[in-house]
C-alpha positions as CSV (number, residue, x, y, z in Angstrom):
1,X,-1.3,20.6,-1.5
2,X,2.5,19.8,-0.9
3,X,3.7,16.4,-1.1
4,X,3.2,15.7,2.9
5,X,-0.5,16.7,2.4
6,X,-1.2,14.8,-1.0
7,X,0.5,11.7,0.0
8,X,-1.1,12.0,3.5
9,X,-4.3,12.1,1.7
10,X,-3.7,9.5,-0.4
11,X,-3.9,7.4,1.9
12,X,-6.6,8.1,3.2
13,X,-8.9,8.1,0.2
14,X,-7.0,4.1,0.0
15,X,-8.4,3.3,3.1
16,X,-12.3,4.5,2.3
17,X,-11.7,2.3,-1.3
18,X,-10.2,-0.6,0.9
19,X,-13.1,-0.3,3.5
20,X,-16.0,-0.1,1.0
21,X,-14.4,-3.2,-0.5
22,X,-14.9,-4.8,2.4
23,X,-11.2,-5.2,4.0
24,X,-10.7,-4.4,7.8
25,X,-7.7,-1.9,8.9
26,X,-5.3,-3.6,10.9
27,X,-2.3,-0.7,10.8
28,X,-1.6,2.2,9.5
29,X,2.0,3.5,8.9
30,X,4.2,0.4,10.5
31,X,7.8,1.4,10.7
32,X,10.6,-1.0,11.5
33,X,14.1,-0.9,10.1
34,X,13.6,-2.2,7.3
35,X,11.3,0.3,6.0
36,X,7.1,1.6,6.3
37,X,4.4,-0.1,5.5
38,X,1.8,2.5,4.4
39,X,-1.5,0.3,5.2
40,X,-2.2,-3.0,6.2
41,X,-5.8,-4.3,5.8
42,X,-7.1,-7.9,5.4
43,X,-10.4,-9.5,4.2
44,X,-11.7,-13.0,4.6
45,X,-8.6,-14.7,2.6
46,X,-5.6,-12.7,2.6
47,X,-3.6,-10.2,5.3
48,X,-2.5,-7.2,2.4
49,X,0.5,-5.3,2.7
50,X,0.0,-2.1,0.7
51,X,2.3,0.5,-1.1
52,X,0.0,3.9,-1.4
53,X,1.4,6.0,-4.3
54,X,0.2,9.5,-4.6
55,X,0.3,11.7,-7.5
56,X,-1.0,15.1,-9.5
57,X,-1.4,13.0,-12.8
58,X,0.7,10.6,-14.6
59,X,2.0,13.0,-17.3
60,X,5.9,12.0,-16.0
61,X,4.5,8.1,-15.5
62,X,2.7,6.0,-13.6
63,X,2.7,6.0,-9.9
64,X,3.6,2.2,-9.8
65,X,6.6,2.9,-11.2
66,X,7.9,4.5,-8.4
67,X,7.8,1.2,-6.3
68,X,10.5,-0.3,-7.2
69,X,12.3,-3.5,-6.7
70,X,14.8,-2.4,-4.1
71,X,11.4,-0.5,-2.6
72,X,9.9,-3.8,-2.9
73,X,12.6,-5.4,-1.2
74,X,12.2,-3.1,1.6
75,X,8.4,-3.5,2.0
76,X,8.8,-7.7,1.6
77,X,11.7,-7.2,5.0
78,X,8.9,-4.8,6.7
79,X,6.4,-7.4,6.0
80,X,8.2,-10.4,7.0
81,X,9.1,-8.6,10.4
82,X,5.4,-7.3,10.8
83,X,4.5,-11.3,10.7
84,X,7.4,-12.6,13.0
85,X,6.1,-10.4,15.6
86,X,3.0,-10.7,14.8
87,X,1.7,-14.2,12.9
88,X,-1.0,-14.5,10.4
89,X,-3.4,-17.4,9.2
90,X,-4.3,-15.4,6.4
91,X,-2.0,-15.4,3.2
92,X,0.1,-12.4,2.7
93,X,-0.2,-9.8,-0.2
94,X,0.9,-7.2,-1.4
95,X,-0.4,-4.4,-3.3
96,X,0.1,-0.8,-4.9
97,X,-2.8,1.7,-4.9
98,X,-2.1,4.5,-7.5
99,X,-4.1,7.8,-6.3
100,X,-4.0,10.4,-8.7
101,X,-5.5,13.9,-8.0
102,X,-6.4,15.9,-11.3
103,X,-7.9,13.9,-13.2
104,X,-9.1,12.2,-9.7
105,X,-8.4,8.7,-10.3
106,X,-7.9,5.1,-8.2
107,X,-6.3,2.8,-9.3
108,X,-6.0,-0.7,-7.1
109,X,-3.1,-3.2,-8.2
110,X,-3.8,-6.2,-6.4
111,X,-0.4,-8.8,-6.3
112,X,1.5,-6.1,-7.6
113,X,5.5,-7.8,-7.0
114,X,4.1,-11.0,-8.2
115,X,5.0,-12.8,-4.9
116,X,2.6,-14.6,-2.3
């Protein structure tokens, strides 16, 4: 696979996780200025904003570290647009969901900036 194809996979295998734990797709793959938003699901309580990070292994480190705080900053402004256009009774979050292909692993970070 080349980095299009794993990272378009990725986030795929995020969304069967997110759907068998019982969250609802609302978008895939919002865009605005500001940045992309890879998914956006929600579930009874909150309306999650999440950061899909796809990788062979984590030999050179961990897929979350890739997300950082100027990336951050860029997915909060995407978010914060998304909800201006479109308001939300449900509380915002936002997470990271490592996907690692060899050994084939998930790993969900739920609150991953720290911020609600």
């Amino acid at each position: 696979m080349d980095t299009l194809q794993r990272g378009n996979w990725g986030e795929k295998v995020a969304l069967e996780y997110l759907s068998d734990k019982g969250y609802t797709t609302v978008s895939k793959g919002f865009r605005s200025r500001f940045g992309e938003i890879d998914i956006i699901v929600k579930n009874r309580e909150f309306l999650v904003f999440v950061e899909v990070k796809t990788r062979k292994n984590a030999d050179f480190a961990h897929a979350r570290e890739f997300v950082t705080k100027s990336k951050q900053k860029k997915i909060i402004a995407t978010a914060n647009y998304y909800l201006a256009k479109r308001p939300a009774k449900l509380q915002p979050r936002f997470d990271v969901m490592e996907i690692y292909t060899q050994p084939y692993k998930i790993n969900h970070i739920e609150n991953a900036f720290g911020v609600n």
